[in-house]
N, C-alpha and C positions, 0 to 999 in steps of 0.2 A: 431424528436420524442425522447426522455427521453429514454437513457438506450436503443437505438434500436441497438445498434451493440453488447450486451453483449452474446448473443446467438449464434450467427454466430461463435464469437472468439473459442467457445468452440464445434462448429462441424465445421466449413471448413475457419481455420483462416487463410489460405491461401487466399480465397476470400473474405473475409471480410476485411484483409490489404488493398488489392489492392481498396476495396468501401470505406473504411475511406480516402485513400488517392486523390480519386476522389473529394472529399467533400470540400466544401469550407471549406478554414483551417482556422476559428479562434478560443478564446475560448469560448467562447459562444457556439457552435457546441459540441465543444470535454470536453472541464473539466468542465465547468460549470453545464452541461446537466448530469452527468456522477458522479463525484467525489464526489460531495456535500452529494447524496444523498447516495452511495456505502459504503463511510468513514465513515457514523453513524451509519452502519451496526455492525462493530465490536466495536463501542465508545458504542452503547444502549447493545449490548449484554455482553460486560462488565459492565456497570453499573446491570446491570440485575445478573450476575454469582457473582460477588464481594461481594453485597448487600444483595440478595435471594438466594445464593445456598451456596456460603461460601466455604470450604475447611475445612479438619481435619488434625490435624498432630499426630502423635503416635497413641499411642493405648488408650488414656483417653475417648476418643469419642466425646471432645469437637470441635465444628463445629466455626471456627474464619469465620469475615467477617468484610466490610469495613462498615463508617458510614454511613448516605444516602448521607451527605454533604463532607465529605472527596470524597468518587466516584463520587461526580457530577464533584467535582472540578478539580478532577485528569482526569476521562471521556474528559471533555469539552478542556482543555488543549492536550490532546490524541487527539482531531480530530480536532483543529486548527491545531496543528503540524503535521498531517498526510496532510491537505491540502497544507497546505506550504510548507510540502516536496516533494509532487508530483511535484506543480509548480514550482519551486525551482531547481528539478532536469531535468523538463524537459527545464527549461531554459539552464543548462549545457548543454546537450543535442544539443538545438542550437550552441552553441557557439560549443566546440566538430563537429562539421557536417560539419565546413567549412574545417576542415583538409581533413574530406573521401571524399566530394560529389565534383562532376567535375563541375557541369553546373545549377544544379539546387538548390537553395538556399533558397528554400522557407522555414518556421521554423516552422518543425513540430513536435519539440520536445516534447511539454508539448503534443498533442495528443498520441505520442509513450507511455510517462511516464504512463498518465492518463489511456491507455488502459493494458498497459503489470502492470498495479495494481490490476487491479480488481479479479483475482487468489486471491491473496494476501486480499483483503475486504472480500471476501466470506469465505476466512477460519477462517477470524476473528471472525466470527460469532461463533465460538468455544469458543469462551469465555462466552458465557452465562454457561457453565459449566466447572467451572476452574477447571478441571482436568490436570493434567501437563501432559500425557502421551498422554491423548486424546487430547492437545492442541496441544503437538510437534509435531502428526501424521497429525494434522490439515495445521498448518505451513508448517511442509514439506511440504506437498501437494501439498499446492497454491505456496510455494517459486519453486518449480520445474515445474509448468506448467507455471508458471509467467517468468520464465528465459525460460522458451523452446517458449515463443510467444515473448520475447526480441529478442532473435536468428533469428526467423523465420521471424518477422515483420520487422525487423531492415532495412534488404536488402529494403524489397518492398517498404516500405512506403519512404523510404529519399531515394530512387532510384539508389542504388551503387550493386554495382558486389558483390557478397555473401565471397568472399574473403576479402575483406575491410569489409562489413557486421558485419562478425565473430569478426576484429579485435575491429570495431566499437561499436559489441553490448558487450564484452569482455571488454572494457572500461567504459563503462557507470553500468557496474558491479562492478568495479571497484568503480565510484563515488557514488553509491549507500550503497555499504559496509564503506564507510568513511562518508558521510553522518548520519547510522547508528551507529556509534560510536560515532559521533559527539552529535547527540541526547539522547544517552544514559551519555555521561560526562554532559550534560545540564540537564538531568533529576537529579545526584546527586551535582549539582549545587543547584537546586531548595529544595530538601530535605533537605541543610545542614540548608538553612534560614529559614526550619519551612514548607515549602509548600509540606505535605507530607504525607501516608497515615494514618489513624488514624483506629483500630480495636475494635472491638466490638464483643461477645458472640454470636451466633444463638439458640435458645433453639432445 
């Protein structure tokens, strides 16, 4: 079932680890079912905020906004990159596991990645109204239930003592946070050769 573990995570993510980790692991099951459809969540709600609701700066009253083809362009490269990073880091993830796990080896990385994101897709949805204030309250949010079901799942699901656990999911924090720099020097990589965003008036 599509999206059937999203609910659970967020009232008894305690057993819901324990039922993902039951589950035959491939990705088909976990990112496919899952990611694809989560990730366009905040890619359409920013083409949406960027394009139709705009932003003002000073006191002139003028309302700026992106083109409809500049935000598709930038939208659509926004959730390729978002997929790729998921999978991406939950392959880390594997590789990473063979240090903490004793006995059991199975790779369920990109399932960990794929679920301890979805925080983080739902807040994106804050972007249909680029307000920076209401966006950062938004971010926070999902960035702190999103690390607090890293921490919590990390143990269960890859089967390690909550003492490696902590150190485990503490590292993959770690690769996350360089990841996201990585993607932000890529993003003014792309700017500098022209692939970038282009503004327009709202009346």
């Amino acid at each position: 079932m599509i999206l059937n573990h999203l609910w659970g995570l967020f009232t008894r993510p305690d057993q819901e680890w324990e039922a993902i980790r039951q589950e035959p692991n491939t990705v088909q099951r976990h990112f496919l079912t899952h990611t694809p459809f989560l990730a366009a969540l905040p890619a359409l709600a920013a083409y949406w905020g960027v394009t139709r609701v705009g932003w003002s700066f000073g006191e002139r009253g003028i309302i700026e906004a992106l083109t409809p083809a500049s935000a598709l362009q930038l939208c659509v490269m926004f959730y390729l990159a978002t997929l790729a990073g998921v999978f991406i880091l939950g392959k880390f993830i594997d590789f990473l596991s063979i240090t903490y796990q004793d006995e059991d080896h199975t790779p369920r990385g990109v399932a960990l990645a794929t679920y301890t994101s979805i925080p983080l897709f739902l807040a994106g949805i804050s972007a249909a109204y680029p307000n920076l204030w209401f966006m950062m309250f938004a971010a926070f949010a999902g960035l702190t239930y999103a690390v607090y079901l890293l921490y919590e799942g990390t143990p269960i699901l890859m089967k390690i003592p909550e003492g490696r656990g902590f150190m485990f999911a503490s590292s993959i924090v770690t690769i996350g946070l360089v990841m996201f720099v990585s993607l932000m020097a890529i993003t003014v990589i792309f700017w500098s050769v022209g692939v970038g965003p282009e503004y327009t008036t709202l009346n």
